[in-house]
Z-matrix of the N, CA and C atoms (Angstrom, degrees):
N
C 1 1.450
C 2 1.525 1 109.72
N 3 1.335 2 111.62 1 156.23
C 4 1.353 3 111.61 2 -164.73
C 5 1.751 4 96.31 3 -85.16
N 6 1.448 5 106.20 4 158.86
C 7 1.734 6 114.11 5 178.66
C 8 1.396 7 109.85 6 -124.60
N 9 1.497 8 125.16 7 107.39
C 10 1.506 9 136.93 8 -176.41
C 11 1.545 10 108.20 9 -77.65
N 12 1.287 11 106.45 10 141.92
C 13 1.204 12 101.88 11 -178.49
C 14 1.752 13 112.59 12 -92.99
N 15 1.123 14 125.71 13 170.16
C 16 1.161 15 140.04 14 -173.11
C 17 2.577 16 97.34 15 -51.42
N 18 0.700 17 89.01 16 -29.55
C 19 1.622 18 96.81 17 -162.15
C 20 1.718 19 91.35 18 -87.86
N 21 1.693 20 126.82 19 -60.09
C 22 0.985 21 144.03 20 -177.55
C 23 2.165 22 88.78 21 -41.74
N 24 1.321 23 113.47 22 -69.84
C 25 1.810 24 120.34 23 -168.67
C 26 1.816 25 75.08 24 -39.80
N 27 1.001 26 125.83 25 -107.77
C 28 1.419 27 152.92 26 -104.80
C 29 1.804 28 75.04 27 -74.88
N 30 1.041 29 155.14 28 -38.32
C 31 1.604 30 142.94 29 173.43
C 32 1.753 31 96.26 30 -62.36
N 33 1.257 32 123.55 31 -73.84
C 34 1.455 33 117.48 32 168.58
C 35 1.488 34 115.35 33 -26.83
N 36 1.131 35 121.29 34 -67.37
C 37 1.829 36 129.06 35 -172.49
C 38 1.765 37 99.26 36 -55.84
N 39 1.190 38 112.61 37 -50.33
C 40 1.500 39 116.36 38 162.37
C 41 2.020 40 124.90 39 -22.09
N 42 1.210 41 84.70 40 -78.87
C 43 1.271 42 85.78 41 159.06
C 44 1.596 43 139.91 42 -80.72
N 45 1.099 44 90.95 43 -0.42
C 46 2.191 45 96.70 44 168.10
C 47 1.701 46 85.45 45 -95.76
N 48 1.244 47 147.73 46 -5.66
C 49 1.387 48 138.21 47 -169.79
C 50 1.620 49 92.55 48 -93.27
N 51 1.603 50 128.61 49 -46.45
C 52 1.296 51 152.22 50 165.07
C 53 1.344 52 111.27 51 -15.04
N 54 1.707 53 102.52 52 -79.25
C 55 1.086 54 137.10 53 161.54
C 56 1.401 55 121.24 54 -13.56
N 57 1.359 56 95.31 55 -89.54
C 58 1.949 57 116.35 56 165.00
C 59 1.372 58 111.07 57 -35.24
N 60 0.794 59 129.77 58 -45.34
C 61 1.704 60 137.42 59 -167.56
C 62 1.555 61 93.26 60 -57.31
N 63 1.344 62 112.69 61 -63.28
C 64 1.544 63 127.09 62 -147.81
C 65 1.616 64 98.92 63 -67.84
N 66 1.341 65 113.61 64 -11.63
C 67 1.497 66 115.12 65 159.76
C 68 1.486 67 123.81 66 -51.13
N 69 1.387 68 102.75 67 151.42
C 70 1.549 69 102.08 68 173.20
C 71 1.060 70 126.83 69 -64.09
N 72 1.110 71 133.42 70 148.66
C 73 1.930 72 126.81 71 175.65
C 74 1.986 73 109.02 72 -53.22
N 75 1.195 74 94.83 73 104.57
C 76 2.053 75 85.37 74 -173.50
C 77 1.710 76 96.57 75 -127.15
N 78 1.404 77 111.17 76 100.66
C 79 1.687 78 89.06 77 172.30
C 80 1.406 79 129.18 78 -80.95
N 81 1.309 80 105.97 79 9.18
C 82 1.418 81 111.97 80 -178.71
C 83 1.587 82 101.50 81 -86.62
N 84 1.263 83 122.86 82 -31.23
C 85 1.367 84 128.82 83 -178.33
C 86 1.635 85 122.84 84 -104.44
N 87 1.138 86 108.06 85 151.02
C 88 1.406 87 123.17 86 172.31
C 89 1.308 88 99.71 87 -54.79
N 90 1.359 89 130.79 88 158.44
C 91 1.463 90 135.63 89 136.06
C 92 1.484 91 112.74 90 -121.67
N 93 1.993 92 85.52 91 126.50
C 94 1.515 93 107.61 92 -165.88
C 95 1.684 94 114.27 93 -116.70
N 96 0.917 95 116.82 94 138.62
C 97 2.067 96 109.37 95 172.11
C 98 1.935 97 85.61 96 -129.66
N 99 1.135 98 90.74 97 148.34
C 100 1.551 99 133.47 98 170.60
C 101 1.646 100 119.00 99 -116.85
N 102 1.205 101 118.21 100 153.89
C 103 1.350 102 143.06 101 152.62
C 104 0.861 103 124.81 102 -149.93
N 105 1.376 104 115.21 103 126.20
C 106 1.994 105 120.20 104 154.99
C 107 1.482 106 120.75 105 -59.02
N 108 1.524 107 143.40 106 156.19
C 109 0.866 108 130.46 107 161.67
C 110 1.386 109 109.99 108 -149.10
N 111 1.439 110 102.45 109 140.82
C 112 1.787 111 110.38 110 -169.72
C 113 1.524 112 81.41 111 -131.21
N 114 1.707 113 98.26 112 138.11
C 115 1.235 114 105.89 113 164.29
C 116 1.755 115 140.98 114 40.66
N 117 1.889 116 76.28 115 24.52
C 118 1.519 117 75.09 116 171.10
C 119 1.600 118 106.32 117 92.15
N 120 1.133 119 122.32 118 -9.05
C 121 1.667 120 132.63 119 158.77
C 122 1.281 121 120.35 120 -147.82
N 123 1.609 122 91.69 121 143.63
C 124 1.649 123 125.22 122 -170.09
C 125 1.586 124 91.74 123 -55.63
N 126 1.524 125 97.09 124 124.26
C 127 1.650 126 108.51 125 173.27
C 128 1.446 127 104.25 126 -117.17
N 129 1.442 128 129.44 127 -18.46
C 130 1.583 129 126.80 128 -174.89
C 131 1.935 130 83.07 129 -156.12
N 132 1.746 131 71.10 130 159.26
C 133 1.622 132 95.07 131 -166.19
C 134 1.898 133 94.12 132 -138.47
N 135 0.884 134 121.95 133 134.26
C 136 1.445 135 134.69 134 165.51
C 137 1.457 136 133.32 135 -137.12
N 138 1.148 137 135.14 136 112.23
C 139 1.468 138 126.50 137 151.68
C 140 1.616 139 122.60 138 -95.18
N 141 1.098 140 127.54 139 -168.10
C 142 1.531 141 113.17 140 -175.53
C 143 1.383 142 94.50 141 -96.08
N 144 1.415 143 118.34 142 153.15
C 145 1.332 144 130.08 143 178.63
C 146 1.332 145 116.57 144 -162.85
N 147 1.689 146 129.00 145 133.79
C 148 1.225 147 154.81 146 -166.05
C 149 1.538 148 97.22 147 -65.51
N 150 1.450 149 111.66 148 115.38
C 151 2.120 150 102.05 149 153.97
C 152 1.312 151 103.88 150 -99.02
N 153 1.140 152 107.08 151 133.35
C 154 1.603 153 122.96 152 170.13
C 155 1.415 154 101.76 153 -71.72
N 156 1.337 155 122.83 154 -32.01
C 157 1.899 156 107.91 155 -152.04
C 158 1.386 157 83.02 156 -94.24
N 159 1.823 158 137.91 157 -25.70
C 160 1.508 159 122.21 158 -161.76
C 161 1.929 160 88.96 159 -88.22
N 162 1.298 161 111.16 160 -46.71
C 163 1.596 162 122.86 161 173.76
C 164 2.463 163 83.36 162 105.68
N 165 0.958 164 77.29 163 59.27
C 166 2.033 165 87.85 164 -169.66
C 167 1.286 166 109.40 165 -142.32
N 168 1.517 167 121.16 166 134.19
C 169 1.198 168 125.58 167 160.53
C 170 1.358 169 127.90 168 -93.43
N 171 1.442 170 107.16 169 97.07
C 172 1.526 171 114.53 170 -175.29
C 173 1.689 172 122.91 171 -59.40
N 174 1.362 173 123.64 172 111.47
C 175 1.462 174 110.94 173 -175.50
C 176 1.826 175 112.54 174 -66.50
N 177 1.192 176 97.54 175 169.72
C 178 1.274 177 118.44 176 -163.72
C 179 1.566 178 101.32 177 -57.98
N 180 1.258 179 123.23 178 -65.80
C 181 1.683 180 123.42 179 176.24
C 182 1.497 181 112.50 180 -57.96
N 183 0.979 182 135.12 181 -32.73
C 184 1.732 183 135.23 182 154.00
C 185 1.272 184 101.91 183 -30.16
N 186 1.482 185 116.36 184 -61.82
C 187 1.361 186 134.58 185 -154.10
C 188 1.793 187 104.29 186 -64.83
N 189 1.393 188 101.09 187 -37.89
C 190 1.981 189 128.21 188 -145.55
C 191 1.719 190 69.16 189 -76.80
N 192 1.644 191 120.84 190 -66.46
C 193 1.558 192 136.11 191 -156.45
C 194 1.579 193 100.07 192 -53.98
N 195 0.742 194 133.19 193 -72.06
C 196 1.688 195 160.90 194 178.16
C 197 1.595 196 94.64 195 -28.42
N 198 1.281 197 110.87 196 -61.56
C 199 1.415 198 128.04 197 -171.26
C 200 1.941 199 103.27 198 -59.63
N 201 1.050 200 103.17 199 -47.88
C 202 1.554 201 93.40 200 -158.55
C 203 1.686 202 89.71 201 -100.14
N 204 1.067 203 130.71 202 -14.95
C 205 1.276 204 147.38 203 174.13
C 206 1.847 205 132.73 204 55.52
N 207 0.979 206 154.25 205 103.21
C 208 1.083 207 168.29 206 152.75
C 209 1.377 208 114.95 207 100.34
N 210 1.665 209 109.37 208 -71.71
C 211 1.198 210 163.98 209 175.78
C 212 1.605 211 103.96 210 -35.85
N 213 1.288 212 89.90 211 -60.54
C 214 2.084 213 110.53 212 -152.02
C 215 1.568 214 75.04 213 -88.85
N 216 1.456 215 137.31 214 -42.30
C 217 1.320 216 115.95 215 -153.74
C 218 1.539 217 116.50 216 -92.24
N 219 1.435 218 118.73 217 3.81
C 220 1.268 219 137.07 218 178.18
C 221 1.716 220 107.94 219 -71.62
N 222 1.871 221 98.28 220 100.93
C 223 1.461 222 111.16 221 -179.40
C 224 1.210 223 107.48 222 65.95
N 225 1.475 224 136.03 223 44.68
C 226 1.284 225 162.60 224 119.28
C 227 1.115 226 132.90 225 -15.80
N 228 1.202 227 157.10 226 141.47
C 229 1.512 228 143.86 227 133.55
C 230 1.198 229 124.31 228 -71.77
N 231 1.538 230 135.61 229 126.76
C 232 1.239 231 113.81 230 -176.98
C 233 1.561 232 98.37 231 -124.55
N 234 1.333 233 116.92 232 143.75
C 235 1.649 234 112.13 233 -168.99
C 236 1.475 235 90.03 234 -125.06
N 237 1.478 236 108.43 235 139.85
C 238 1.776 237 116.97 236 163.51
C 239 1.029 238 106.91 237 -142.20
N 240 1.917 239 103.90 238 161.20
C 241 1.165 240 100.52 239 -171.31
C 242 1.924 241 107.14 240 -102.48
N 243 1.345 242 105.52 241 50.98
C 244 1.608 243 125.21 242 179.37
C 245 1.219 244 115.25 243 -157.61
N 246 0.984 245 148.95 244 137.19
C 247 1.631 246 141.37 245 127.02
C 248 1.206 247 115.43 246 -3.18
N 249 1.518 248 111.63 247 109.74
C 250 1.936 249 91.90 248 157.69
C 251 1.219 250 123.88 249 -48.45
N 252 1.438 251 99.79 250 156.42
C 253 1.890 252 112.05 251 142.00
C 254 1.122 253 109.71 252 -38.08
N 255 1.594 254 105.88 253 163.38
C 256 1.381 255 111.73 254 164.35
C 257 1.502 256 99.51 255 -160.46
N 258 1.396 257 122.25 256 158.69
C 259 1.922 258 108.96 257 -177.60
C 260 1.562 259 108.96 258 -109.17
N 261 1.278 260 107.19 259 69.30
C 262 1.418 261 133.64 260 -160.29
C 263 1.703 262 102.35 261 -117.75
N 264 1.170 263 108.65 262 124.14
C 265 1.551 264 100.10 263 -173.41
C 266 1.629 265 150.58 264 69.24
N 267 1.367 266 109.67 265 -131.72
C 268 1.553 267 110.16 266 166.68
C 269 1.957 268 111.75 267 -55.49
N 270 1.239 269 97.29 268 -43.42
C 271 1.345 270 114.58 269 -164.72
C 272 1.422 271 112.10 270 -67.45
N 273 1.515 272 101.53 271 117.79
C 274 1.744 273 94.47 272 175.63
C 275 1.689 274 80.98 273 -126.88
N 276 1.402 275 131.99 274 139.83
C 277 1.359 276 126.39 275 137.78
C 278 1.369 277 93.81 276 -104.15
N 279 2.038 278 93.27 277 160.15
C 280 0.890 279 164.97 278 128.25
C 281 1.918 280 96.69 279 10.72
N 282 1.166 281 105.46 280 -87.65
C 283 1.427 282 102.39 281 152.48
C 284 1.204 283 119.38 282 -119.03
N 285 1.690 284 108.27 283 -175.89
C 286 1.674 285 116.51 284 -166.35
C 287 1.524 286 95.67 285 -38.36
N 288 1.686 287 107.77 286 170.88
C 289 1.674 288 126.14 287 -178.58
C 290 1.544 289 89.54 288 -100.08
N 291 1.118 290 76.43 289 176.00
C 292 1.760 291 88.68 290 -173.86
C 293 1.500 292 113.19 291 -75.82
N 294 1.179 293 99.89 292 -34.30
C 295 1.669 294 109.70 293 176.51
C 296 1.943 295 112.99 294 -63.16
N 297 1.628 296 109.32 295 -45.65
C 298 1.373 297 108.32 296 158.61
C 299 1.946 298 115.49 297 -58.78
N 300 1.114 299 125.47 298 -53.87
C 301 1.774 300 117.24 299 149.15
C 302 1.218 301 127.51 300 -1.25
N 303 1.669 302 90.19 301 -72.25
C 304 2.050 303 108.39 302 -177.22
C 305 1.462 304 106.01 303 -51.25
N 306 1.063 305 115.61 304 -55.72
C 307 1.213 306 132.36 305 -162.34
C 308 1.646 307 114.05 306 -56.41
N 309 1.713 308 101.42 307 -59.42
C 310 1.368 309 108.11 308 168.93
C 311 1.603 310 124.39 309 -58.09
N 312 1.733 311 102.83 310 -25.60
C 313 1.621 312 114.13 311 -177.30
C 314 1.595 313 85.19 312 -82.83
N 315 1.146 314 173.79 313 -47.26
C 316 1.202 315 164.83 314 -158.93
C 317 1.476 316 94.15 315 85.76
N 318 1.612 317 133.94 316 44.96
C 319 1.367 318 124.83 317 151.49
C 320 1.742 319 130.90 318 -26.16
N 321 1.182 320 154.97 319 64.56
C 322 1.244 321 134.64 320 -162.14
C 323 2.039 322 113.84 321 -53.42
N 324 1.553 323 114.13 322 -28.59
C 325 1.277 324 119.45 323 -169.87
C 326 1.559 325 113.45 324 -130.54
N 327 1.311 326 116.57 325 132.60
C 328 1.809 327 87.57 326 166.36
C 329 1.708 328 82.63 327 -138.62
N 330 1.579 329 101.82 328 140.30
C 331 1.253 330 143.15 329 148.40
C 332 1.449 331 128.11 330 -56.39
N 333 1.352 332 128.45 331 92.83
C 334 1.335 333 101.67 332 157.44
C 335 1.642 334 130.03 333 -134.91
N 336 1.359 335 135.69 334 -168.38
C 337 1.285 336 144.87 335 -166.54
C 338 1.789 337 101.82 336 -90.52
N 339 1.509 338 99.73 337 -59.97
C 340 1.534 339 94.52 338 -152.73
C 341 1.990 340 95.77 339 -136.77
N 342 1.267 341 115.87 340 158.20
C 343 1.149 342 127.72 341 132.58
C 344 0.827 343 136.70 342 -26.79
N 345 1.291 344 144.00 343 98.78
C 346 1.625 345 130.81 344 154.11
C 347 1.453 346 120.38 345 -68.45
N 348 1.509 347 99.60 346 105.28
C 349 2.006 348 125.07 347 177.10
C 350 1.486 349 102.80 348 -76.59
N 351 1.321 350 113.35 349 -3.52
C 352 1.563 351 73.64 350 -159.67
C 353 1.684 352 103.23 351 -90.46
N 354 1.469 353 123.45 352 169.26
C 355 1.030 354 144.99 353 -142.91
C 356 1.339 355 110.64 354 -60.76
N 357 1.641 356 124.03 355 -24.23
C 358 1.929 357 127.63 356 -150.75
C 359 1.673 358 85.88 357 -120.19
N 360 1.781 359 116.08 358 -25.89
C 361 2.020 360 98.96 359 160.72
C 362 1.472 361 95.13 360 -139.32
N 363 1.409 362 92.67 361 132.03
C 364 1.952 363 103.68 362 -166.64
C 365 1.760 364 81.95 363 -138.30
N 366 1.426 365 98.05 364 156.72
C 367 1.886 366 114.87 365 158.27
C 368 1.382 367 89.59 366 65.52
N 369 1.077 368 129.51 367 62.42
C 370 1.135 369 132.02 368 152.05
C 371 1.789 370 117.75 369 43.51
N 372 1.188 371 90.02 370 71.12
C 373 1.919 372 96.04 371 -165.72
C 374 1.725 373 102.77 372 -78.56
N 375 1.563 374 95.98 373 -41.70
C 376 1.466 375 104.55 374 -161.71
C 377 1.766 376 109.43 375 -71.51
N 378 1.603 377 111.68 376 -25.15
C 379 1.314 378 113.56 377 -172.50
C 380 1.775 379 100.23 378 -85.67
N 381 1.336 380 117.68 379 -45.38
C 382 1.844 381 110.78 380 163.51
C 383 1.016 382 122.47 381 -67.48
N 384 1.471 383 140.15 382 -9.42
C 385 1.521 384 134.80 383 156.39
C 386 1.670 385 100.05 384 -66.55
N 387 1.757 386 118.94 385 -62.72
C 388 1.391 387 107.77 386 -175.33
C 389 1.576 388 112.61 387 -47.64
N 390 1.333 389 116.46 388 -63.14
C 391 1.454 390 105.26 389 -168.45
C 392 1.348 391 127.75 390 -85.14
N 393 1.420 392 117.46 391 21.68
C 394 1.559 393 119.95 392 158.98
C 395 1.592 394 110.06 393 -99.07
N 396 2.013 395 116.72 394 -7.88
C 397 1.297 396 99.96 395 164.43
C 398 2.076 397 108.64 396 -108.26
N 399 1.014 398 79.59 397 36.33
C 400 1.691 399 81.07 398 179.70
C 401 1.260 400 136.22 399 100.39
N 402 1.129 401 103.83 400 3.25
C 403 1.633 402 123.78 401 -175.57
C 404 0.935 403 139.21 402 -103.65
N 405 1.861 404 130.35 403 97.26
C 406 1.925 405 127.30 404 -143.60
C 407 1.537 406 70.10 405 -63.41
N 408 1.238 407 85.25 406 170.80
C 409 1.558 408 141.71 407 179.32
C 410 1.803 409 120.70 408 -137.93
N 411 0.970 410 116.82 409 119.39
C 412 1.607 411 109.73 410 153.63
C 413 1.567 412 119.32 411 -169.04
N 414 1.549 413 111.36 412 136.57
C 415 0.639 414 111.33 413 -136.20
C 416 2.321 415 103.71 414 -108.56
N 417 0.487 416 75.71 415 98.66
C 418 2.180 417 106.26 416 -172.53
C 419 1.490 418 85.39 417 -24.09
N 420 1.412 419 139.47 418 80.03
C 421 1.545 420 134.54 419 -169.31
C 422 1.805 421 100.38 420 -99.70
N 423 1.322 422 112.64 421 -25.28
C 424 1.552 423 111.01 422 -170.85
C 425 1.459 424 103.14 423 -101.62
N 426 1.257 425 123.96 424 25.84
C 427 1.966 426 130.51 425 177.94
C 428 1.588 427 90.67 426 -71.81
N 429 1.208 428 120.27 427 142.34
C 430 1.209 429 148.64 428 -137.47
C 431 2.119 430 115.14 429 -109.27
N 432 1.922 431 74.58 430 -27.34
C 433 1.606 432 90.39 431 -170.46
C 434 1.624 433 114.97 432 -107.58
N 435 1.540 434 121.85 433 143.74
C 436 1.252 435 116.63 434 -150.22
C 437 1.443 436 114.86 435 -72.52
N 438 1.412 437 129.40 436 49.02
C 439 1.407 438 122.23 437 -170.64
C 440 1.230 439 114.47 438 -41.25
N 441 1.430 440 127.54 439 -32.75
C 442 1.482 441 105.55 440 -164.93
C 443 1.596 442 113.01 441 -82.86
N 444 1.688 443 114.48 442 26.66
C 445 1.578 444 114.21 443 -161.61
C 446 2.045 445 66.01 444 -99.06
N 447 0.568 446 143.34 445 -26.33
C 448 1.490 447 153.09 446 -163.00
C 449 2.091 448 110.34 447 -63.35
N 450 1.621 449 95.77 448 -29.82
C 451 1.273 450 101.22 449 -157.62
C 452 1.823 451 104.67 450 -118.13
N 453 1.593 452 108.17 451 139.01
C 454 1.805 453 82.95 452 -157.13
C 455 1.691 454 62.31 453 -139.74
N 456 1.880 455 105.94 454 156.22
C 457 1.260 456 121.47 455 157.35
C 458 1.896 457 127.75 456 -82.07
N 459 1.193 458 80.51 457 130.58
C 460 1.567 459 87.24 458 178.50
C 461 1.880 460 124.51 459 -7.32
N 462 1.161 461 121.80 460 104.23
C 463 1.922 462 115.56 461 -156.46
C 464 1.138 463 102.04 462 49.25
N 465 1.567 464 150.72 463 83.33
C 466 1.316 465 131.82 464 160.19
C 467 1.402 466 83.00 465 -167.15
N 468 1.090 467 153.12 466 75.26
C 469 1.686 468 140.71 467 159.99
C 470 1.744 469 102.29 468 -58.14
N 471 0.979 470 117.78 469 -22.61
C 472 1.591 471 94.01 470 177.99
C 473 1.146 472 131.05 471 -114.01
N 474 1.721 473 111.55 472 15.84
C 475 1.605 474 114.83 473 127.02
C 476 1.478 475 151.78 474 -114.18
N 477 1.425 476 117.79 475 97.77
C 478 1.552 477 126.10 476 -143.48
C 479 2.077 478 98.16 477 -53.93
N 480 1.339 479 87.83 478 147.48
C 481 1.760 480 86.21 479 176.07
C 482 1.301 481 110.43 480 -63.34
N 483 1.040 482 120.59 481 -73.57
C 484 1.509 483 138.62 482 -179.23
C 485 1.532 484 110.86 483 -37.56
N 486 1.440 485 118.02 484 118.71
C 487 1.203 486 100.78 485 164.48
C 488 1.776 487 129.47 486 -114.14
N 489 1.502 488 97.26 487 19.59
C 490 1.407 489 104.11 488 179.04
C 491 1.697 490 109.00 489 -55.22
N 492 1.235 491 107.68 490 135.47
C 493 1.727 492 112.99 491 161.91
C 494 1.061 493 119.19 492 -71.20
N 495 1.492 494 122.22 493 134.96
C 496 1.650 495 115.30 494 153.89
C 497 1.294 496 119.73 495 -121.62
């Protein structure tokens, strides 16, 4: 499997930060960007986005997987700027979590920015579901750029959930 260097994450995380932005203003929601990466290039790109015909909000790495699709994402890197899902607990979606996704996409790594605090996946559910089925994990703690201005609590835009520093 390929090994990214510390500079390579934070250009990747860059653009899943990109991503997120280009989201709509939602304070009920996170804003997330994703990428796949094979070999050192972006093969899928995702932010979260509404389907009208499923009536579902597809997360951003669904989106990243989908995008570069099956094939390209087999032993992959996938970097976000969130924690996956995971179907751990309170949390049931609608469909599989993103972490069931990774798994089926044969992710070898996932990258991410921040924790998911919020209340239905807390304590890091999504990073011990990945790496008890085989899947590094690590998590980009010295990224440079303010993701958590990205992340707002439920009606509250002016206190971000997340309180990791970057």
């Amino acid at each position: 499997m390929q090994v990214y260097s510390e500079q390579d994450l934070k250009k990747f995380m860059q653009e899943c930060v990109k991503l997120a932005i280009e989201n709509p203003r939602d304070v009920n929601k996170p804003h997330v960007g994703a990428v796949v990466v094979n070999q050192n290039h972006i093969v899928g790109r995702g932010k979260k986005r509404y389907d009208s015909n499923l009536d579902l909000e597809l997360h951003a790495e669904l989106v990243a997987l989908l995008d570069a699709g099956i094939e390209r994402s087999r032993g992959a890197l996938l970097v976000t700027t969130l924690e996956p899902c995971c179907p751990i607990g309170e949390y049931k979606p609608r469909v599989r979590s993103c972490c069931e996704q990774i798994l089926e996409y044969r992710i070898h790594e996932v990258v991410y920015g921040l924790l998911d605090s919020s209340p239905t996946i807390r304590d890091a559910m999504g990073v011990h579901f990945l790496s008890r089925n085989g899947v590094k994990t690590t998590h980009l703690t010295n990224f440079d750029y303010p993701v958590r201005t990205l992340m707002y609590r439920r009606n509250d835009p002016v206190r971000p959930i997340c309180v990791d520093e970057f």
